[in-house]
C-alpha positions in Angstrom: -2.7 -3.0 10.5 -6.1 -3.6 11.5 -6.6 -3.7 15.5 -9.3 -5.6 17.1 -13.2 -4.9 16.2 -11.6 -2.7 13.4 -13.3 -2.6 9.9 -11.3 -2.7 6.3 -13.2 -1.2 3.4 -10.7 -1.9 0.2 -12.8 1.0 -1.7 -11.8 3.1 1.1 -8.1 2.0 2.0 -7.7 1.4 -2.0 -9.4 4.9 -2.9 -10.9 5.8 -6.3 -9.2 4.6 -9.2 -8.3 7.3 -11.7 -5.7 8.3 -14.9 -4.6 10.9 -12.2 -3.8 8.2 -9.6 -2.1 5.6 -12.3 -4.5 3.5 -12.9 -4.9 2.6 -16.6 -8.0 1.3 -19.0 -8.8 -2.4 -18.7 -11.3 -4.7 -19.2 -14.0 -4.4 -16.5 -17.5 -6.3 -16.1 -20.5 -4.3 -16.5 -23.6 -6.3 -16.1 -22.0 -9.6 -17.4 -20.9 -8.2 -20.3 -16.8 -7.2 -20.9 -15.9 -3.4 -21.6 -13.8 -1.3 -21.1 -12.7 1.0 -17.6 -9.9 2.2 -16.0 -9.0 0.5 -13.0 -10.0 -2.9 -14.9 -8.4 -5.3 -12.8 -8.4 -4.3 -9.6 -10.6 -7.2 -8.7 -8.0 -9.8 -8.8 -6.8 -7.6 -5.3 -9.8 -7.8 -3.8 -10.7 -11.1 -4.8 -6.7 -12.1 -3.6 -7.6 -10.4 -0.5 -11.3 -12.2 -0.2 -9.5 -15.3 0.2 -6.8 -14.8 2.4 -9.6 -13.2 4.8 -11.8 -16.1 4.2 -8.9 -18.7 5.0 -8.3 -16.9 8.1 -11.6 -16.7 9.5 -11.8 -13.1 9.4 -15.3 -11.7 9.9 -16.7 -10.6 6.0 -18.8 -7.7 5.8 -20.0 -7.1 2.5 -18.7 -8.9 -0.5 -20.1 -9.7 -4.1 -19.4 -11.8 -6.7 -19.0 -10.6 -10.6 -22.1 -11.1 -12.9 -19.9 -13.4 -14.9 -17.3 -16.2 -14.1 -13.9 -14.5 -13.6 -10.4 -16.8 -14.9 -8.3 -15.8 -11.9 -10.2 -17.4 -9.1 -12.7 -20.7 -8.5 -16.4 -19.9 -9.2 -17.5 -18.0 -5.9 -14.4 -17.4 -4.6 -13.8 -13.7 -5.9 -14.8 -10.2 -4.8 -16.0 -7.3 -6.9 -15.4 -4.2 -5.7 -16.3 -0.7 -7.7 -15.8 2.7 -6.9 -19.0 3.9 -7.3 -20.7 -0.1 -6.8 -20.0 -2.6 -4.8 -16.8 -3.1 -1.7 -15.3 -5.9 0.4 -15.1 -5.1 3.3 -14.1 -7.2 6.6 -14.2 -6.8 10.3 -11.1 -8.0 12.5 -13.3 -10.8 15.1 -9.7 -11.4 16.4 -8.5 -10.2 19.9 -5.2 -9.2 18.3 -4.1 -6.7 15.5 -3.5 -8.5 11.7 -0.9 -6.9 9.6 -2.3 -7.1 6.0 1.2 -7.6 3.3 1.2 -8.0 0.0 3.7 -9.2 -2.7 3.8 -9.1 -6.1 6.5 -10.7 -8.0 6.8 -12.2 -11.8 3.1 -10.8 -12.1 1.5 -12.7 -9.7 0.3 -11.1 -6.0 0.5 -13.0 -2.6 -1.3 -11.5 0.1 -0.6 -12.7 3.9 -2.7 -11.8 6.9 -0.2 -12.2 10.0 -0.9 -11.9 14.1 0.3 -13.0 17.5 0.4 -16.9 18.9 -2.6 -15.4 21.4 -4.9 -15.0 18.8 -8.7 -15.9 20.0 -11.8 -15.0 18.2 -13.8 -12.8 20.0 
């Protein structure tokens, strides 16, 4: 939930991503070249997340794109975030609280950004 005038940082609602907290080596993008980090992936989230804020004219922060073309979004729509780097992070301009909810199913993620009928931008 994120209440009016409220700000979401995914590094800090997401936290650090370790072995200890499950997270598991996968290719990252250092630079615009490919390795190797744990966490690797956790961009298609915030990039997921970029766009469903973007569509509902949600108020963006701080966002950055990856130093190379990523395959899971259009060029420009995605959001890197690093623990350590960059975050997305996004204020809620609305005069009503959204309730962020995310899916996954048959490996792919929906996220949906919901509110009340009274909904006004500030």
């Amino acid at each position: 939930m994120l209440f009016p005038g409220e700000v979401f940082s995914f590094n800090t609602t997401v936290g650090k991503r370790t072995i200890e907290r499950g997270y598991l080596p996968a290719p990252i993008i250092i630079r615009g070249e490919l390795s190797e980090g744990v966490g690797g992936g956790i961009c298609q989230v915030s990039s997921t997340l970029f766009n469903a804020v973007d569509l509902a004219h949600l108020k963006v922060i701080q966002r950055y794109s990856h130093s190379k073309q990523v395959p899971y979004v259009p060029p420009g729509r995605d959001a890197t975030v690093s623990w350590y780097g960059p975050d997305f992070s996004f204020q809620n301009n609305y005069n009503q609280p959204i309730l962020i909810r995310s899916f996954v199913s048959g490996g792919q993620m929906t996220i949906s950004l919901f509110s009340s009928d009274d909904i006004d931008l500030q």
